[in-house]
C-alpha positions in Angstrom: -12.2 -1.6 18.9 -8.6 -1.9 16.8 -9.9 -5.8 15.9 -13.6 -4.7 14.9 -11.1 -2.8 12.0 -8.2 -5.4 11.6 -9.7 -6.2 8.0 -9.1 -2.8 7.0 -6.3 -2.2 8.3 -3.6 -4.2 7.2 -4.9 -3.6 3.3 -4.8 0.3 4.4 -1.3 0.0 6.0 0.0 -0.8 2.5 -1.6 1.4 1.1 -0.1 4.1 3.0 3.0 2.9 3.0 3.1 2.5 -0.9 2.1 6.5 -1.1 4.9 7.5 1.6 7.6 5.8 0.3 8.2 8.2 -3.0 7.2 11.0 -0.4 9.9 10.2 2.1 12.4 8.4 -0.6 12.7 10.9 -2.4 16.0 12.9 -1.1 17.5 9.4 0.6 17.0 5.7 0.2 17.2 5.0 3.5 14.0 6.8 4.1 12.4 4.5 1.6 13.4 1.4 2.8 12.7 2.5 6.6 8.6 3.1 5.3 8.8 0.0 3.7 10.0 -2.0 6.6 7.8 0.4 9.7 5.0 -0.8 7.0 5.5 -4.7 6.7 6.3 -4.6 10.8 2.8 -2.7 11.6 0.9 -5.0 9.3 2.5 -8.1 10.4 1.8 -7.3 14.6 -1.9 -6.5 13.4 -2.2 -9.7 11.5 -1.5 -11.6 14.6 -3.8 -10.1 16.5 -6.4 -10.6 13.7 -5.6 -14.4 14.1 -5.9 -14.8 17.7 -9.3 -12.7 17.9 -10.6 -14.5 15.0 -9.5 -18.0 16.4 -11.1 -17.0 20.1 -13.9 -15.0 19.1 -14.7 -15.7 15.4 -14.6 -13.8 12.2 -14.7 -10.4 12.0 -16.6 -8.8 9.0 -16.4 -4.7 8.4 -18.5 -3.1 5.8 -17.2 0.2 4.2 -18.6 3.3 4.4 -21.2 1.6 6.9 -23.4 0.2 3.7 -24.0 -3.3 4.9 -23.6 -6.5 2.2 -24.3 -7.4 -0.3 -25.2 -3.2 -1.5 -21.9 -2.6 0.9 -18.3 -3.7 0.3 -17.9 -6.0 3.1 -14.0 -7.4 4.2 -13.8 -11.0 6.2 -11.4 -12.1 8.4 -12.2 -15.3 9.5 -9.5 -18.0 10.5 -8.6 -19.0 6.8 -7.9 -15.3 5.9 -6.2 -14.5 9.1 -3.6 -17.2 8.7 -3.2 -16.1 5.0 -2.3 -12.2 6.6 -0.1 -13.8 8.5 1.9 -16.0 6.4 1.9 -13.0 3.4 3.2 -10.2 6.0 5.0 -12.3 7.6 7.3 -13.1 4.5 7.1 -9.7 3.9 9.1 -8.6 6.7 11.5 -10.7 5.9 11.6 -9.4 2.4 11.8 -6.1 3.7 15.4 -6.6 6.2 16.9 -8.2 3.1 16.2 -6.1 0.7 18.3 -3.1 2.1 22.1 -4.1 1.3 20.6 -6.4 -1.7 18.3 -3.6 -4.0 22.1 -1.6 -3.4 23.9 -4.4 -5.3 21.5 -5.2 -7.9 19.6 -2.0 -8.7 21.1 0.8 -6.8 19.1 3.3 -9.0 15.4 1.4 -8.8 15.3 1.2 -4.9 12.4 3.5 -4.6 9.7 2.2 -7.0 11.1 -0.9 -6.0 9.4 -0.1 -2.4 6.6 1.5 -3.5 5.2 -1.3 -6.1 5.9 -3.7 -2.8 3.9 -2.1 -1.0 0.9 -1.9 -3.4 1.7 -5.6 -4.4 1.3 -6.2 -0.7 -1.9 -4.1 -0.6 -3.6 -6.0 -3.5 -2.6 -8.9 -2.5 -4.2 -8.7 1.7 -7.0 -7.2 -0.3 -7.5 -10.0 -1.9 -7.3 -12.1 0.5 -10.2 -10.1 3.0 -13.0 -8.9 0.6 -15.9 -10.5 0.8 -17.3 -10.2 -2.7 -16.4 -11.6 -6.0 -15.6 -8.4 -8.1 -13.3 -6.4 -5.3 -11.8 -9.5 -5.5 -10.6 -8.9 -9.3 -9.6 -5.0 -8.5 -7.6 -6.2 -5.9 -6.2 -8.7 -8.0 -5.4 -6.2 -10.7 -3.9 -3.7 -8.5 -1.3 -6.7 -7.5 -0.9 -7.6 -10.7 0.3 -4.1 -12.2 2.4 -4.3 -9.2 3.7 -7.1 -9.2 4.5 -6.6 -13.6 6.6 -4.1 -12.7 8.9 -5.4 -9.8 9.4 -8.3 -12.4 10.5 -5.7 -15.1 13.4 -4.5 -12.8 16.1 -6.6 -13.3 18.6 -8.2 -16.0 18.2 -6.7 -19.5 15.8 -10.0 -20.6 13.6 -8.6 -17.4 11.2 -6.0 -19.3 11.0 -8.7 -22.0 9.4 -12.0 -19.5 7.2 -8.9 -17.9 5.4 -8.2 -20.7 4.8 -11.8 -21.8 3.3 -12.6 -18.1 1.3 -9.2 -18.5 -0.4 -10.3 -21.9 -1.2 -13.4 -20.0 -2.0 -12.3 -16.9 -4.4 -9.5 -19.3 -5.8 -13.1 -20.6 -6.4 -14.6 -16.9 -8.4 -11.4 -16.1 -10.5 -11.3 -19.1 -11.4 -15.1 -17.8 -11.9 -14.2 -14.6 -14.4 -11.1 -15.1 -16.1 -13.3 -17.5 -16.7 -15.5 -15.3 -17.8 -13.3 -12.4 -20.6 -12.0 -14.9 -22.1 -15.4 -15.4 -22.6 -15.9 -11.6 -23.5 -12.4 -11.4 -26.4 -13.2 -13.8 -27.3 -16.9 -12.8 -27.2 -15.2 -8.7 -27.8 -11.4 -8.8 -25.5 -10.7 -6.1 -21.9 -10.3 -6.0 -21.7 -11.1 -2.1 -19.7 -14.4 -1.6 -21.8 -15.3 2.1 -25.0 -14.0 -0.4 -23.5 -16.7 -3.1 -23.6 -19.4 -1.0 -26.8 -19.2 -0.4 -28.0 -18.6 -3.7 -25.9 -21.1 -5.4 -27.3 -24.6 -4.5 -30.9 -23.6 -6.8 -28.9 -22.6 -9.7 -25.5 -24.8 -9.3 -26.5 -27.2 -12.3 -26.9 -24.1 -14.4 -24.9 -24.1 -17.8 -23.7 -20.6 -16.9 -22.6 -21.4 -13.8 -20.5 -24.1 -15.1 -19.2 -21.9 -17.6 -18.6 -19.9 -15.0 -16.3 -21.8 -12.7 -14.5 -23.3 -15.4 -13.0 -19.7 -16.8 -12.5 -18.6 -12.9 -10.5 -21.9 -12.5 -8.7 -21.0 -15.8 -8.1 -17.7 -14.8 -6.6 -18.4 -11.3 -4.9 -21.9 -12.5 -2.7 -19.3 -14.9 -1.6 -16.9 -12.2 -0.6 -20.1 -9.9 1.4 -21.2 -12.6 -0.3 -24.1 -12.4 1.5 -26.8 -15.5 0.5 -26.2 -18.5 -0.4 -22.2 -17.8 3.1 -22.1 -16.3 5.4 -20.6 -18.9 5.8 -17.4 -17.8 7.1 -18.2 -14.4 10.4 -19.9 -15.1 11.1 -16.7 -17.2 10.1 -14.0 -14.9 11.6 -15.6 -11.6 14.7 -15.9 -13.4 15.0 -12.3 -14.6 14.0 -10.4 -12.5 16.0 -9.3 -9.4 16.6 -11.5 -6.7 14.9 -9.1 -4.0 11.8 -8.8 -6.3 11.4 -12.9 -6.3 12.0 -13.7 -3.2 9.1 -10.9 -2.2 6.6 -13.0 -5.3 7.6 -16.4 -5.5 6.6 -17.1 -1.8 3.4 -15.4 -1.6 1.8 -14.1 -5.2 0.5 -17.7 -6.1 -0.7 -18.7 -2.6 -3.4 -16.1 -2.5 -4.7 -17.2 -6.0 -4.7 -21.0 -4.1 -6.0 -19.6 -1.2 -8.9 -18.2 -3.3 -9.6 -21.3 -4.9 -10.0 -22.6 -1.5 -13.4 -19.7 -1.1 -14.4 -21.1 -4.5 -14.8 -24.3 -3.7 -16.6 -24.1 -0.2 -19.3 -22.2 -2.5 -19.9 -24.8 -5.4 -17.7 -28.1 -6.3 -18.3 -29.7 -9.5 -17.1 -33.2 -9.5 -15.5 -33.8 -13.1 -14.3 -30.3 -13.0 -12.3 -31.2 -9.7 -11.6 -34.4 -10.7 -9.7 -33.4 -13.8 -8.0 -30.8 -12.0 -6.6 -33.3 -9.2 -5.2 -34.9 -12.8 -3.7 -31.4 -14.0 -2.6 -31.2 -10.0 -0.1 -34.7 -10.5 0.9 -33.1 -14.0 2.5 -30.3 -12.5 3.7 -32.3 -9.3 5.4 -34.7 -12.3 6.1 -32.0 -14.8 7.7 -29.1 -12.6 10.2 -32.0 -10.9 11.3 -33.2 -14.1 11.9 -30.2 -15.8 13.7 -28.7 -12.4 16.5 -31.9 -12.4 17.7 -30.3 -16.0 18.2 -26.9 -15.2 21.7 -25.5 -15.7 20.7 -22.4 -13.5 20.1 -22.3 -9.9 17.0 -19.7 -10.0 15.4 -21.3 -12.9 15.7 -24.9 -11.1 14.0 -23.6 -8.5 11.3 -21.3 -10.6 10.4 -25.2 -12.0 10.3 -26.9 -8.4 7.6 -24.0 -7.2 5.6 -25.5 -10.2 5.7 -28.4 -8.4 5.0 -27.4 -5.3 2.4 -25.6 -6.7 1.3 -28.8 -7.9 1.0 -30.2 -4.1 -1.0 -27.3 -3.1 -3.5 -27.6 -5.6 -3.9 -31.4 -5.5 -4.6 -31.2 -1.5 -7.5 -28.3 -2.0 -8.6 -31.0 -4.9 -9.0 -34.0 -3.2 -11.0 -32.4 -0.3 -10.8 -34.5 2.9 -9.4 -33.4 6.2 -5.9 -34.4 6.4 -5.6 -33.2 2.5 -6.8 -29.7 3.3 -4.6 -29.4 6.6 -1.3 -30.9 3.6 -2.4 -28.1 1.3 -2.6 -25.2 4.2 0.8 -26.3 6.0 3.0 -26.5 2.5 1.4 -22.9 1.6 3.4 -22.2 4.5 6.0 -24.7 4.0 6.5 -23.0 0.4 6.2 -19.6 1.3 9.3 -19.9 3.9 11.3 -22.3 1.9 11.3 -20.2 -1.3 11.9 -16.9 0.6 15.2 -18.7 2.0 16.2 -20.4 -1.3 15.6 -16.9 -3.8 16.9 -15.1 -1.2 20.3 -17.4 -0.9 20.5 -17.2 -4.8 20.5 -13.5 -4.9 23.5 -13.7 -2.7 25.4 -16.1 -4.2 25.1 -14.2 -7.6 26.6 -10.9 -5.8 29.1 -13.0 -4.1 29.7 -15.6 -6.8 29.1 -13.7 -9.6 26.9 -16.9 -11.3 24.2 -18.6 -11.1 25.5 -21.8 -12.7 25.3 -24.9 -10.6 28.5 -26.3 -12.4 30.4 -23.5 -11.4 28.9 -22.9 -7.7 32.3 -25.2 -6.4 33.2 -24.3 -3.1 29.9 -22.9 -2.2 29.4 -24.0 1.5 33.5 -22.8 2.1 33.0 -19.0 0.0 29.4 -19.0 2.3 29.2 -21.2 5.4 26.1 -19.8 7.1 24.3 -19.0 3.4 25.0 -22.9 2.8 23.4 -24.3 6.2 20.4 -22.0 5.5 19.9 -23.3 1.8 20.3 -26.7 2.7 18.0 -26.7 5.3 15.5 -25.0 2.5 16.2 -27.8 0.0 15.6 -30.7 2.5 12.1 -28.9 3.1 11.8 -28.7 -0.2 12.0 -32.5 -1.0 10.2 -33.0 2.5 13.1 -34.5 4.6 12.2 -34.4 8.3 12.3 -32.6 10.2 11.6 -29.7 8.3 7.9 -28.7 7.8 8.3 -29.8 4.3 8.0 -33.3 5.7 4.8 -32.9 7.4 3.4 -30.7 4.8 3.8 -33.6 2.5 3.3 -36.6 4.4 -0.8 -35.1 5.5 -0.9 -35.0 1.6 -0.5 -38.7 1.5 -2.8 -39.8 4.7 -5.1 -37.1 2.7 -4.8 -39.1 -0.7 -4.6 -42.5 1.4 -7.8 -41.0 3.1 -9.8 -40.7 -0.2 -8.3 -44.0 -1.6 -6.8 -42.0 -4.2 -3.8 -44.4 -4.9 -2.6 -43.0 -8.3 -2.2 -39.3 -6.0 0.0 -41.2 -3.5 2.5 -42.5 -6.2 2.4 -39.2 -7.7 3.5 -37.3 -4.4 6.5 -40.1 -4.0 7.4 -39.9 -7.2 7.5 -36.2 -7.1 9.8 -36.6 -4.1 12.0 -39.0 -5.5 13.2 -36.5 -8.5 13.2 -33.7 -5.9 16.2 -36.0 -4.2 17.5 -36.1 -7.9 18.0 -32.3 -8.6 18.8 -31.8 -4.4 21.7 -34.1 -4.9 22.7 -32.9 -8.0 23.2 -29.3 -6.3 25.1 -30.7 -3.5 27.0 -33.4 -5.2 28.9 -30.3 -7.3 28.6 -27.1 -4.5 29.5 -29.3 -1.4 31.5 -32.4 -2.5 33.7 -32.0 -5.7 37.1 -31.6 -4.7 38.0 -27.6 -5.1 41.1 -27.2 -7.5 43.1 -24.2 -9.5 41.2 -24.7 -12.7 38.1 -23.8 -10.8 39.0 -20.2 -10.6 38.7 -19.8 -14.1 35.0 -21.3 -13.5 34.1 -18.8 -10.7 35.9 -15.5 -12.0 34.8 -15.9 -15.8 31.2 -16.1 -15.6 27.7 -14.3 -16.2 28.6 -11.3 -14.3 31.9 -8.7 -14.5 35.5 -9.9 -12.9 36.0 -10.2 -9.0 38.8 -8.8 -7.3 42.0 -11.3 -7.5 41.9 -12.3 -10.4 45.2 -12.6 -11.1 45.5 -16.8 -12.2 49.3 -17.7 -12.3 50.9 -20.2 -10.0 51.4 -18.3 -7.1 48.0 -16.7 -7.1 46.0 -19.8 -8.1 43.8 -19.5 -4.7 43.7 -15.7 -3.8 40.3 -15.0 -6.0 38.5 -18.3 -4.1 40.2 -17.4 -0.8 39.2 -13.9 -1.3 35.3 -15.4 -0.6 36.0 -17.0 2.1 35.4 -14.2 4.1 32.4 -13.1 2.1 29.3 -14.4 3.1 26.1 -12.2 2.9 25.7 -9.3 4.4 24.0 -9.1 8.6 21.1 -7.5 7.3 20.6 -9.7 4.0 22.1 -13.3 6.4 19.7 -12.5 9.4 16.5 -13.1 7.8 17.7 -15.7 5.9 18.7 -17.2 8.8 15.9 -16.7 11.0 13.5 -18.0 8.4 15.3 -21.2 7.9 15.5 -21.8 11.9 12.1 -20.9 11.5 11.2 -24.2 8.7 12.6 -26.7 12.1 10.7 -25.2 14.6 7.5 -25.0 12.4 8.0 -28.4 11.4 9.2 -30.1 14.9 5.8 -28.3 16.6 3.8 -28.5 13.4 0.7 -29.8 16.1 0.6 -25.8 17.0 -0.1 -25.0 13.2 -2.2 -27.9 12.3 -4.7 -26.8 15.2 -4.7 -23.0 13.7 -5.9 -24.5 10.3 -8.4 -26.9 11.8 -10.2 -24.1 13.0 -10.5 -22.9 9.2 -11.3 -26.6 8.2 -14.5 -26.2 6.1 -17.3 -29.4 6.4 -16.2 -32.3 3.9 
């Protein structure tokens, strides 16, 4: 009975969890954080079950209220969806044992909403992801986006600022997106996506419907931050706490690529696609070269997810097999890498005190086990085996090889190739330049207030950097971290157990 209501119930688990957490946070933190994590654990352990039911026995559909589609509001889980739930609650769990000792040393006094707009970000966003109609789709996308404005308002002082700009875009993005929803509404009459399909192929030369795709693309291109609709990603991820981009940079801009995906299995229009394969080796191009020039370590890695990005996009784009399977595996690839990499940041800034790479000296010897983790994030980043980074990439390739698409292929290895630039660039300064006296002036006068130790004169020269030594993250902040990292080998050593899971989504090419 439980998996006849598994596309409710994750959405609703959220939910619930977003209307608790002010309930029960309210005298003590601790109660807030416990809701938050109970939440992401529940919806997690149902999302697996909704994959292996939906893989064995097919997709599930539940209609609301009982009114059946299209008059109803119908929610699909089929094997697409499920492995979406997975990937999003999965990262969110992790989010949620990180966040603990991390939200106490970067916004002590914002913990609360902090849970409760992560749990309606997480509720628009599985909503999203299971409705079965074209217009839930853009409440659910609104709720997430309200959300999601305001965990990127809680941070540095510039935070507020970068919200707002991404909020009169994102404002923009909707505008397109409802637009376009009423031009298929009118060419279809139904809302319904499975009604869509079937009403689509008389009308799909339509002007409207053009019209109609093209602003939908537009609308979900901008909150990808797909190059050029990118700018306010860099910003935002940069600003806003660590905690809050480690929960959005994984997962906020794979359910806008996993929705492209829906959009087109309904209706593909060749030079459409075909110019945004072109926009799709822009942003592999643009987001690389703009990452190997970033001073800071968070904004370097805001510009490589516009890259990756990039990938995702190009592999939905050039539609063959192996293309499809590259885009689905480095939406996972992404989703763990960045969670390990945003998450690493935000504890070398409490540790470090700066986000400067020049000043990140000594990195791997201040934190040993933050270091391995990172690195093993990076390498997956720029696809070095064995990570899953190196498969998700390299079924890109045998997918652009597949549809002779040579321009693609130099595009993903050229994309690599600066992503080795700005990977060596971080290690050449945090793991091999030679550690001196001077460098304490580097790590103790920086972005944020003095460390302890900082006393500089001869005899003390080393007690500020020796100091770190001993201060690596935090259990609670290092275990997921850790695990998720662990978790990029094993994923990308067995990636034959993942592939099969998205062959059974593979739609017919």
């Amino acid at each position: 009975m439980i998996t006849q209501n598994i596309p409710i119930l994750v959405p609703v688990i959220y939910l619930i969890a977003a209307a608790a957490v002010p309930l029960l946070g309210y005298k003590r933190t601790l109660f807030a954080f416990c809701t938050a994590l109970f939440g992401s654990a529940a919806a997690f352990c149902v999302g697996i079950i909704g994959l292996i039911s939906v893989i064995t026995n097919g997709p599930i559909s539940y209609h609301i209220s009982g009114w059946m589609p299209p008059i109803g509001i119908e929610l699909v889980l089929d094997p697409l969806s499920a492995f979406i739930i997975v990937v999003i609650s999965g990262s969110t769990l992790m989010v949620m044992m990180y966040s603990m000792n991390s939200l106490a040393q970067e916004i002590p006094d914002k913990i609360v909403p902090f849970y409760s707009l992560s749990m309606l970000f997480l509720f628009g966003l599985s909503g999203m992801t299971v409705t079965g109609d074209l217009f839930n789709f853009f409440v659910f996308l609104e709720i997430s986006a309200v959300a999601g404005y305001g965990l990127l308002a809680i941070g540095d002082r510039r935070a507020p600022f970068f919200a707002f700009r991404y909020l009169t875009l994102g404002t923009a993005a909707a505008a397109f997106y409802l637009l376009g929803v009423a031009f298929i509404f009118m060419s279809t009459g139904t809302l319904n996506i499975a009604d869509i399909a079937q009403v689509l192929p008389e009308v799909k030369d339509h002007p409207p419907v053009i019209i109609a795709l093209i602003l939908i693309i537009l609308s979900i291109s901008i909150k990808m931050g797909l190059f050029p609709v990118h700018q306010w990603l860099p910003d935002t991820y940069t600003s806003a706490s660590s905690t809050a981009t480690a929960l959005i940079a994984p997962i906020g801009t794979k359910v806008a690529a996993y929705f492209l995906i829906r959009i087109f299995t309904l209706y593909e229009y060749p030079p459409i696609i075909d110019i945004l394969s072109i926009v799709a080796a822009a942003s592999i191009i643009a987001g690389s070269l703009l990452a190997i020039v970033q001073p800071n370590l968070k904004r370097m890695l805001a510009y490589s997810s516009v890259a990756n990005i990039g990938y995702i996009m190009l592999g939905i784009t050039l539609a063959t097999p192996m293309a499809y399977i590259g885009a689905l595996l480095h939406i996972l690839n992404h989703t763990m890498m960045k969670f390990v990499l945003f998450a690493s940041a935000g504890g070398i800034m409490n540790n470090m005190k700066t986000l400067d790479i020049t000043k990140l000296i000594g990195f791997p010897t201040v934190m040993p086990l933050t270091a391995v983790a990172f690195l093993i994030a990076l390498f997956s980043m720029v696809g070095i085996p064995p990570t899953v980074g190196f498969f998700s990439k390299i079924y890109l390739l045998l997918g652009a090889i597949e549809a002779q698409e040579w321009f693609y292929v130099a595009a993903i290895v050229l994309s690599s190739l600066l992503a080795l630039v700005y990977l060596f660039r971080f290690i050449s300064i945090a793991f091999f330049r030679p550690y001196n006296k001077s460098d304490d002036k580097k790590i103790v006068q920086v972005d944020g207030p003095p460390l302890p130790y900082t006393d500089l004169s001869e005899n003390n020269t080393n007690k500020h950097f020796e100091a770190m030594k001993k201060n690596d993250m935090s259990p609670s902040m290092l275990f997921p971290v850790l695990l998720v990292a662990v978790g990029i080998l094993i994923f990308g050593i067995f990636n034959g157990y993942i592939v099969s899971i998205i062959s059974k989504s593979m739609p017919v090419f």
